[in-house]
MARTIPA-956615 format. One record per residue (C-alpha): residue in one letter; z, x, y; residue number from 1. Coordinates in steps of 0.1 Angstrom, whole numbers, padded with zeros to 4 digits. Each point is the difference from the previous one (the first is absolute). Example, Ala and Ser with C-alpha at 12.3 -4.5 7.8 and 13.67 -1.06 7.14 Angstrom:
MARTIPA-956615
r=a	w=0078	u=0123	v=-0045	k=1 $
r=s	w=-0007	u=0014	v=0034	k=2 $
//
This chain:
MARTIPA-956615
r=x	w=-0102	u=0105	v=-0206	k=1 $
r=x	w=0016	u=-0037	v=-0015	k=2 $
r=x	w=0032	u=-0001	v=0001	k=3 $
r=x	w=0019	u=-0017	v=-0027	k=4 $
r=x	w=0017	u=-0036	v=0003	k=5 $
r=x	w=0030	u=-0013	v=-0022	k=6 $
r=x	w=-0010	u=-0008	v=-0039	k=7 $
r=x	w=-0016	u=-0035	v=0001	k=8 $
r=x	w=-0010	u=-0002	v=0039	k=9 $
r=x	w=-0036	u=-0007	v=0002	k=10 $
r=x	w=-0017	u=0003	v=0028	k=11 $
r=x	w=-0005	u=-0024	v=0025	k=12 $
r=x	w=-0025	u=-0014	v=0028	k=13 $
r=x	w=0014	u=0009	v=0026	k=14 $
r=x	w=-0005	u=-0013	v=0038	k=15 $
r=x	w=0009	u=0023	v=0029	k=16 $
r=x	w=0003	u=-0006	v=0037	k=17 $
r=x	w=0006	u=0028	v=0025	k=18 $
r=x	w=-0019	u=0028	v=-0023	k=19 $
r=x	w=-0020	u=0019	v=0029	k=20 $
r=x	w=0032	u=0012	v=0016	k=21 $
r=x	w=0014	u=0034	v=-0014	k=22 $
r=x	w=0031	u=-0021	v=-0022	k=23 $
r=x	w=-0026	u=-0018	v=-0006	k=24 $
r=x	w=-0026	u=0023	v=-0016	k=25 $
r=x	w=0028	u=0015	v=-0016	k=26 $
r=x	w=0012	u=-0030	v=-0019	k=27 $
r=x	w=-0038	u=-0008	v=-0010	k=28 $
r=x	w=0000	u=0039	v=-0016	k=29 $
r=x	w=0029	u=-0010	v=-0023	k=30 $
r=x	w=-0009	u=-0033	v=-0008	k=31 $
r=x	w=-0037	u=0016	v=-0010	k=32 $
r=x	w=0017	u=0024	v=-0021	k=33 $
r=x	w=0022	u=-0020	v=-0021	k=34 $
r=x	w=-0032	u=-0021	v=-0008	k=35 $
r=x	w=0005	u=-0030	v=0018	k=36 $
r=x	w=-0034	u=-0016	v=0009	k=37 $
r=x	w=0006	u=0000	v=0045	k=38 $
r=x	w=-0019	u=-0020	v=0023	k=39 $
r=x	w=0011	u=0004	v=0037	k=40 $
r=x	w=-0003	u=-0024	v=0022	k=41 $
r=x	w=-0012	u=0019	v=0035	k=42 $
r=x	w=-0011	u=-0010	v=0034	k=43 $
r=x	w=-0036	u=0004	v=0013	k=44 $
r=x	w=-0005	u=0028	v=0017	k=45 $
r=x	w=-0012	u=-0001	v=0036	k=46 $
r=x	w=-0037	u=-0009	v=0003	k=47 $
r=x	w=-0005	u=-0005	v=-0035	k=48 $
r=x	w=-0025	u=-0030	v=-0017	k=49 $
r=x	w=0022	u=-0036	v=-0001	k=50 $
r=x	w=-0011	u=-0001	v=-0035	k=51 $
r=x	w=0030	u=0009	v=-0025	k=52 $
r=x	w=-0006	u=0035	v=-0013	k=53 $
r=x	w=0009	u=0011	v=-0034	k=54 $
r=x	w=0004	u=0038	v=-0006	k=55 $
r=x	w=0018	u=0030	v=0007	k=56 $
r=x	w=0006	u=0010	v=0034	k=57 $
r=x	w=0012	u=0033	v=0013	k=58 $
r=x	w=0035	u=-0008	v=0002	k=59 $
r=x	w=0007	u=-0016	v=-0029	k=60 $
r=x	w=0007	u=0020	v=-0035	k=61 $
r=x	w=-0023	u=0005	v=-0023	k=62 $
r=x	w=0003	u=-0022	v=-0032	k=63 $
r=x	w=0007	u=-0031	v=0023	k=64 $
r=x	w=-0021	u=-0028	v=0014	k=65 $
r=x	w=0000	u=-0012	v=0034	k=66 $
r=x	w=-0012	u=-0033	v=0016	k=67 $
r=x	w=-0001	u=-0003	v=0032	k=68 $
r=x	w=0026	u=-0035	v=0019	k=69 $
r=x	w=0008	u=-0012	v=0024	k=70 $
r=x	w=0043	u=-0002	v=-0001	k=71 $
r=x	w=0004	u=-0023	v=0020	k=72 $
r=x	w=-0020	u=-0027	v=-0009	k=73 $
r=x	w=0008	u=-0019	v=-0035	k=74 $
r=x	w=-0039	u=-0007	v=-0006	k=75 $
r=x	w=-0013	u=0036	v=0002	k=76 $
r=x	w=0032	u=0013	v=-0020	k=77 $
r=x	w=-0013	u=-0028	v=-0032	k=78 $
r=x	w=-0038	u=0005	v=0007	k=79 $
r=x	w=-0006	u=0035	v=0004	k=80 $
r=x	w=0033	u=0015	v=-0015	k=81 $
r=x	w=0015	u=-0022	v=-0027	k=82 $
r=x	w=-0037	u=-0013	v=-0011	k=83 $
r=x	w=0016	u=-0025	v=-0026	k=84 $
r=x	w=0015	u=0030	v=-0020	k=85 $
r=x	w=0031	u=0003	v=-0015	k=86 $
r=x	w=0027	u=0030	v=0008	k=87 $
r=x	w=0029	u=0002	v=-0014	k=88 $
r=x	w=0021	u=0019	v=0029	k=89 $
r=x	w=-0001	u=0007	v=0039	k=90 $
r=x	w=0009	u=0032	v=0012	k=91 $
r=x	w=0004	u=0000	v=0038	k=92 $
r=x	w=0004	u=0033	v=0016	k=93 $
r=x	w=-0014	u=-0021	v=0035	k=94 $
r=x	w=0016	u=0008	v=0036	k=95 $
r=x	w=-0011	u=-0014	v=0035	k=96 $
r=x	w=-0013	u=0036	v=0023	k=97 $
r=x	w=0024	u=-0005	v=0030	k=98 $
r=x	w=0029	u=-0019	v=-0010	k=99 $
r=x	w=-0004	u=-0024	v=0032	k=100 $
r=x	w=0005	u=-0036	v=-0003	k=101 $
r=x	w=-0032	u=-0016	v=-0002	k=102 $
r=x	w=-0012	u=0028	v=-0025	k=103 $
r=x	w=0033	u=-0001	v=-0021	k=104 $
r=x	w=-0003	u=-0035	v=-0005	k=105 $
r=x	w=-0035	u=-0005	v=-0008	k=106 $
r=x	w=0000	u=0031	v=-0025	k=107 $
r=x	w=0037	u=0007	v=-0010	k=108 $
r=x	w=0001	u=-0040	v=-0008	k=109 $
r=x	w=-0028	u=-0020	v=0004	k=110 $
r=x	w=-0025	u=0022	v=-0021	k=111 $
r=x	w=0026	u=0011	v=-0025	k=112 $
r=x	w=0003	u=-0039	v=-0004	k=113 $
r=x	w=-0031	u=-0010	v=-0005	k=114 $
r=x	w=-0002	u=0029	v=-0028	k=115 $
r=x	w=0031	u=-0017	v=-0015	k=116 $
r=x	w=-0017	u=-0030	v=-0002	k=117 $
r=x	w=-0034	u=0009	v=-0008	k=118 $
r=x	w=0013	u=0024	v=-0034	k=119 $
r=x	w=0021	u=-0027	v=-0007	k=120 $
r=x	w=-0028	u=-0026	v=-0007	k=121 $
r=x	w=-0019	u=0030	v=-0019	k=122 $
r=x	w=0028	u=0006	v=-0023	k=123 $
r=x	w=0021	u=0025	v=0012	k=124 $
r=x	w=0036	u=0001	v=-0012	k=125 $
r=x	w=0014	u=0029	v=0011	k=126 $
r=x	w=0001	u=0017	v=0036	k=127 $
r=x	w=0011	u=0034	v=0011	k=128 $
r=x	w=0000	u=0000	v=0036	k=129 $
r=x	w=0006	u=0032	v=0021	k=130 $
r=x	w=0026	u=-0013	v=0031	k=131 $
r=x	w=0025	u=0025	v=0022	k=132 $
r=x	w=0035	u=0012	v=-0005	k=133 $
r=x	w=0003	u=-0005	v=0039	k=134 $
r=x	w=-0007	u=-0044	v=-0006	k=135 $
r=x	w=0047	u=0008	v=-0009	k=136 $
r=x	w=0008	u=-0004	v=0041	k=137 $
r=x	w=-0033	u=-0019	v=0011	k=138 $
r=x	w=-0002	u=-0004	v=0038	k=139 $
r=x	w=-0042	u=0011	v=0001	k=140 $
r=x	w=-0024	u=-0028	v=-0003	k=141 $
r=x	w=-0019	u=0023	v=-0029	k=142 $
r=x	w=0033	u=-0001	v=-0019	k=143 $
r=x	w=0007	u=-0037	v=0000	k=144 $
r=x	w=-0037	u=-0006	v=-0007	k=145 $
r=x	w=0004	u=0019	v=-0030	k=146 $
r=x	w=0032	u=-0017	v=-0006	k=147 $
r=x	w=-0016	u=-0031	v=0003	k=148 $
r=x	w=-0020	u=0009	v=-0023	k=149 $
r=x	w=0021	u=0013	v=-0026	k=150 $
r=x	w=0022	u=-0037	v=-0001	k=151 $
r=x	w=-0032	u=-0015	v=-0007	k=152 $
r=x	w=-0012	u=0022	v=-0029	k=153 $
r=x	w=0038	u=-0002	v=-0014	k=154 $
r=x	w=-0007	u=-0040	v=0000	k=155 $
r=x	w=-0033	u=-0004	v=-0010	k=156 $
r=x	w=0008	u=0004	v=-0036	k=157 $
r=x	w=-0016	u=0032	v=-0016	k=158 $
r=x	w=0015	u=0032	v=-0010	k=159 $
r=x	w=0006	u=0018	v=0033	k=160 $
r=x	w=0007	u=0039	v=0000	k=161 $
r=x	w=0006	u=0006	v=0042	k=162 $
r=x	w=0004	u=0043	v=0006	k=163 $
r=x	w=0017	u=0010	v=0026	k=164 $
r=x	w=-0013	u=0032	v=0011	k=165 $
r=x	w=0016	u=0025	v=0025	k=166 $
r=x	w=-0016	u=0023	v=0022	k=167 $
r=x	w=-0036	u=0014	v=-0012	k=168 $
r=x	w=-0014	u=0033	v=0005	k=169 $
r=x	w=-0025	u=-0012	v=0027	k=170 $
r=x	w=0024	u=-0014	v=0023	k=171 $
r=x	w=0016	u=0035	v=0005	k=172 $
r=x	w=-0025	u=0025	v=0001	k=173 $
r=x	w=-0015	u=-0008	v=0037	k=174 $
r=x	w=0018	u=0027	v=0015	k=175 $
r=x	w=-0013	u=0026	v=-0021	k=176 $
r=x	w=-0028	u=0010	v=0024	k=177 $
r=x	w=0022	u=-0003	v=0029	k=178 $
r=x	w=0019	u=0035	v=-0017	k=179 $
r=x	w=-0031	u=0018	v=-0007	k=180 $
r=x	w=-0009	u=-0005	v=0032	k=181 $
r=x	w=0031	u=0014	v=0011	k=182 $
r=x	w=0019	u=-0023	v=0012	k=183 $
r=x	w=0035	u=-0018	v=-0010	k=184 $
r=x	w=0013	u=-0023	v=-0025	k=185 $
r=x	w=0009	u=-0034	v=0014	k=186 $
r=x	w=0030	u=-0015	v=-0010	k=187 $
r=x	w=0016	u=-0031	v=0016	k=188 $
r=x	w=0041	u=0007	v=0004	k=189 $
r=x	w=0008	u=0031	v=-0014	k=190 $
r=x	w=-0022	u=-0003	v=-0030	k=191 $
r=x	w=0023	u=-0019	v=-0027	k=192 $
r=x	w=0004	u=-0032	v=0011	k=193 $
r=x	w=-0023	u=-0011	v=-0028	k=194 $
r=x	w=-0010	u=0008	v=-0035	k=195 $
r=x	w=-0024	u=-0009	v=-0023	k=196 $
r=x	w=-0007	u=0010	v=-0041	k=197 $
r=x	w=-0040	u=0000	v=0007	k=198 $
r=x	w=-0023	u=-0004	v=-0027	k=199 $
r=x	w=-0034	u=0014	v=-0007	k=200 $
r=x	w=-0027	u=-0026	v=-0006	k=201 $
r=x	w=-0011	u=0009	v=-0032	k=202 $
r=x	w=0038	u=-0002	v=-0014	k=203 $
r=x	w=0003	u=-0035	v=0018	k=204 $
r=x	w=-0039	u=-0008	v=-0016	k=205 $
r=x	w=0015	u=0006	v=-0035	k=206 $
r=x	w=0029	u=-0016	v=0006	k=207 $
r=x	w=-0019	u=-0030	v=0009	k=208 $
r=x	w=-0025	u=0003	v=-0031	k=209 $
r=x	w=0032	u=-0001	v=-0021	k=210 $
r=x	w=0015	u=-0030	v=0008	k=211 $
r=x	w=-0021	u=-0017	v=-0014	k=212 $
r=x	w=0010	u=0011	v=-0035	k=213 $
r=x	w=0035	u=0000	v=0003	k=214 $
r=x	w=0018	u=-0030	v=-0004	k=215 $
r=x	w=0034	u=0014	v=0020	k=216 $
r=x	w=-0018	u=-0003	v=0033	k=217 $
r=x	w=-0010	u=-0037	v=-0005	k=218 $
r=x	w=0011	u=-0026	v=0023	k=219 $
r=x	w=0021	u=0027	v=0023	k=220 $
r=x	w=0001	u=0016	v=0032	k=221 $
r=x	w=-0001	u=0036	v=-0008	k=222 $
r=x	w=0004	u=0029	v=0032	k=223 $
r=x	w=-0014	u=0035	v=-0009	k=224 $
r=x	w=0003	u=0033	v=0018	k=225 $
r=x	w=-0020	u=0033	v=-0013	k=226 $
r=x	w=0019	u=0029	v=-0017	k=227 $
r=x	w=0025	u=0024	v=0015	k=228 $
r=x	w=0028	u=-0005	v=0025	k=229 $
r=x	w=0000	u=-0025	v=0034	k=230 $
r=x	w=-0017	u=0019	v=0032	k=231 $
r=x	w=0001	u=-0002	v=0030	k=232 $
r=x	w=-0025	u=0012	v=0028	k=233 $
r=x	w=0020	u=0028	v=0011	k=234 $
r=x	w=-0003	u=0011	v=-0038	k=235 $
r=x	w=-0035	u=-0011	v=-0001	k=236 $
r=x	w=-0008	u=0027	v=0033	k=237 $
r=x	w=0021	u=0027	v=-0011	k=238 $
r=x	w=-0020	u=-0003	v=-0035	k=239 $
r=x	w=-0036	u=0000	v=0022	k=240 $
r=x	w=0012	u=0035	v=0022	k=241 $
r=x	w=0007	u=0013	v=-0033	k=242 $
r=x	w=-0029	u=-0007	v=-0016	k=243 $
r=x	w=-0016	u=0016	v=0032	k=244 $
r=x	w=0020	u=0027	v=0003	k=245 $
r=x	w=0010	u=-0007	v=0033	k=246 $
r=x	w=0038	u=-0009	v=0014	k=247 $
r=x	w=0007	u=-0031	v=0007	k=248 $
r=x	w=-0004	u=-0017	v=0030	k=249 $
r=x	w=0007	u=-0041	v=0008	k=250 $
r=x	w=-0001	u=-0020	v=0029	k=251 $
r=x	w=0026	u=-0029	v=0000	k=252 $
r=x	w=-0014	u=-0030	v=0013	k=253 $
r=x	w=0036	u=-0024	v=0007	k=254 $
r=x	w=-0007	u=-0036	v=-0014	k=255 $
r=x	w=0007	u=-0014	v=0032	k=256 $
r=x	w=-0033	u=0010	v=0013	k=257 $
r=x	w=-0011	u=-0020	v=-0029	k=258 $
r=x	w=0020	u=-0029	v=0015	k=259 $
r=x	w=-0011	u=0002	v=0035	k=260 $
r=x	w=-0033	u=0003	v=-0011	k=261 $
r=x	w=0005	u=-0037	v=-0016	k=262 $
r=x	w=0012	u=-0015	v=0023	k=263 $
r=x	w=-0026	u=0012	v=0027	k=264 $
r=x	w=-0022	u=-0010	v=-0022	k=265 $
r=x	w=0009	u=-0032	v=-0010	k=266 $
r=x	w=0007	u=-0013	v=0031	k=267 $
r=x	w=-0037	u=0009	v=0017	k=268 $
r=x	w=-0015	u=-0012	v=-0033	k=269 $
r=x	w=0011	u=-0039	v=0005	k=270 $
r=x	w=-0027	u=0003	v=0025	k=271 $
r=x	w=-0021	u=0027	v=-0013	k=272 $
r=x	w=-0009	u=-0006	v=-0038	k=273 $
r=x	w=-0015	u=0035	v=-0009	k=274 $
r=x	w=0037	u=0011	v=0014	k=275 $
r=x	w=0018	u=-0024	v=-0021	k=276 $
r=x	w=-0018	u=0016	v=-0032	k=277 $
r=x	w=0011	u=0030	v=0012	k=278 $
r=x	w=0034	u=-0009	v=0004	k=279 $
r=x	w=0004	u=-0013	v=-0038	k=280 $
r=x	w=-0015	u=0035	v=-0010	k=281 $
r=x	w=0024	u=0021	v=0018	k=282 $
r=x	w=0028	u=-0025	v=-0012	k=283 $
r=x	w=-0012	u=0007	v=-0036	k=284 $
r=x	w=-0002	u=0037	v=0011	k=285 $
r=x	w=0036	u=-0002	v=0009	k=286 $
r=x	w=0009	u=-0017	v=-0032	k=287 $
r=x	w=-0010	u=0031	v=-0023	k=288 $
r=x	w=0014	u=0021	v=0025	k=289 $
r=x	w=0032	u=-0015	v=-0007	k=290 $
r=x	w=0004	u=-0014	v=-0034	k=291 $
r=x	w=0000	u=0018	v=-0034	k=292 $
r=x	w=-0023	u=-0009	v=-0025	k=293 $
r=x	w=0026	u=-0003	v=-0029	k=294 $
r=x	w=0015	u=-0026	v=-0018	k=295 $
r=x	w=0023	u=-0020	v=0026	k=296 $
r=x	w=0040	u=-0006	v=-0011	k=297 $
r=x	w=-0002	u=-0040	v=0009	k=298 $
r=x	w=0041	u=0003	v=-0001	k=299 $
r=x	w=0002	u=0030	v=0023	k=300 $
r=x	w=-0033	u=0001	v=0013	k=301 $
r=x	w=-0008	u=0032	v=-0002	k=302 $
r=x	w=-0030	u=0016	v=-0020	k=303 $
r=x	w=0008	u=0017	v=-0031	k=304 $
r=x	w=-0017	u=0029	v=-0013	k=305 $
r=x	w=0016	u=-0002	v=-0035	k=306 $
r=x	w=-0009	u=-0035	v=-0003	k=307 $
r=x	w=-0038	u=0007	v=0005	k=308 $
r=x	w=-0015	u=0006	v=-0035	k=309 $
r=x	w=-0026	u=0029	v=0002	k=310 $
r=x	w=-0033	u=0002	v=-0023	k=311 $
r=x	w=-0029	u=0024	v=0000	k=312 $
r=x	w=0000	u=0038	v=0000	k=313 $
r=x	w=-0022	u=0016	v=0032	k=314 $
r=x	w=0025	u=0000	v=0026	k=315 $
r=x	w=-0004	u=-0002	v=0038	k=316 $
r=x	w=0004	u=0034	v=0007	k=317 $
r=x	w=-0025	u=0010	v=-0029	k=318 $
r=x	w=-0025	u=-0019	v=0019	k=319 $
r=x	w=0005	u=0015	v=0032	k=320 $
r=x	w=-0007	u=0036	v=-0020	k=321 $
r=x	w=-0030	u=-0012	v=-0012	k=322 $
r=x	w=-0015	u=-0017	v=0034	k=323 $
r=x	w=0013	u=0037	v=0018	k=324 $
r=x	w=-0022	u=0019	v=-0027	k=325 $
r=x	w=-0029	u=-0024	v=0004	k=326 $
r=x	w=0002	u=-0018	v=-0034	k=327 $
r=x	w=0005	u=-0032	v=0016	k=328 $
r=x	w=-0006	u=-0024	v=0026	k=329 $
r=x	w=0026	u=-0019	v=0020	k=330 $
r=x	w=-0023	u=-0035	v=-0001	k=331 $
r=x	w=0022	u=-0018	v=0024	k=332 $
r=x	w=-0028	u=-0025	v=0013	k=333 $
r=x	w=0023	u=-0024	v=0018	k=334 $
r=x	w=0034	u=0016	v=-0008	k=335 $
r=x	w=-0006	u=0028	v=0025	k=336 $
r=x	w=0024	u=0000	v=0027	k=337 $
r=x	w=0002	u=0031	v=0014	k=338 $
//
């Protein structure tokens, strides 16, 4: 079905990066359906021809085009992505897998840059780029990549529309299994340390797809939770028993297990490198253990539900019935964590 865009928005070529991951799909659907003409700009899959391909792979929407790039290398992204086309905007719904260093700033940056530069020189004049509500107290090397990254799309000179996203539905369905199994909820502290407004990816995808036809997101850093009230995991288990019809049952995990864990890990790792990988994934597993995913007060420094605008209409909890009753699948890829 089209969707319909504001009187006198045409549609327009569109170039995405990041459009095989499930954000990504998502914002491909609603771009597709409000007409715009997509091409998506993906990377070759493992063991396929060096020769670009043009088509339609599995994971990308119908209605769009893909072409297979290399990211990271300026020559492939002109040759076999841009092709001497023009586009009028860039829609980046990218993310580096792991969040490590190297990763974060080859993907999170140096890729996203060298989009940045390449939709420039075809025309582009108008970016939405999909960042993190957690880039407000940076101390991961993923969030001042994207930082990074962010300063320099804010200075290159084009209309810039940077979301802010909290919490999606993917991140916080890994335990799901774990209570069908029978076994309980994990929460770190006693369970509300932390909260979060999560959104569902097709809300966030149409959000997205809208920006570009609304001029009161131009050129502004905009954070966005999904519908409904903050939670926080104690809620989000209690919910799941229900759902299951079972009583509740956590396990609470203190956060200075999380801690020790660090610093064990971090230490053996300056002479160990697969242990110092380790080490920034258990310090980025500590940082969602302990910070909410709202807007952050800069004057108080707290996080502020009230402050974080919501958007969309399937809420968290709605998703959770639907995975439970087998109408969906909890696609985490490299979000699982339980």
């Amino acid at each position: 079905m089209t969707m319909a865009r504001p009187d006198g928005c045409a549609p327009r070529r569109v170039l995405v990066v990041g459009a095989t991951g499930t954000i990504g799909r998502a914002t491909v659907r609603a771009l597709v359906s409000r007409g715009h003409e997509v091409v998506c700009l993906v990377r070759r899959p493992a063991g396929s021809a060096r020769s670009a391909d043009t088509g339609r792979p599995s994971r990308v929407p119908p209605g769009a085009t893909a072409r297979i790039v290399d990211l990271t290398e300026p020559v492939s992204l002109a040759r076999d992505g841009i092709r001497g086309e023009c586009f009028d905007v860039l829609v980046s719904c990218l993310a580096s897998r792991t969040g490590l260093p190297d990763d974060a700033w080859a993907i999170d940056y140096g890729a996203q840059v060298n989009a940045l530069h390449a939709s420039r020189a075809a025309g582009v004049a108008h970016v939405v780029l999909l960042s993190a509500i957690c880039v407000q107290k940076p101390i991961l090397a993923f969030q001042h990549a994207k930082l990074a990254l962010e300063a320099e799309l804010i200075a290159s000179g084009v209309d810039y529309t940077i979301v802010r996203p909290t919490a999606f539905f993917k991140s916080l369905s890994g335990q799901i299994d774990r209570l069908k199994r029978g076994k309980p909820f994990l929460v770190f502290g006693d369970g509300t340390l932390t909260a979060c407004k999560p959104i569902s990816d097709d809300d966030l995808g149409r959000y997205l797809a809208d920006c570009l036809d609304d001029d009161e997101r131009r050129n502004r850093v905009l954070p966005i939770g999904g519908p409904g009230d903050a939670i926080t995991p104690k809620a989000q288990g209690e919910r799941l028993f229900a759902l299951l019809g079972r009583e509740p049952r956590f396990t609470h995990v203190p956060v200075l297990l999380l801690d020790v864990i660090v610093s064990i890990l971090t230490t053996i790792g300056r002479w160990v490198p697969a242990l110092a990988a380790k080490a920034e994934l258990a310090r980025i597993g500590r940082y969602y253990a302990t910070e909410s995913m709202l807007v952050l007060d800069p004057a108080t420094g707290r996080y502020d539900a009230q402050a974080t605008p919501s958007t969309g209409s399937e809420t968290l909890f709605d998703y959770y019935a639907r995975v439970i009753r087998g109408e969906a699948v909890a696609e985490r890829g490299d979000h699982a964590v339980f």
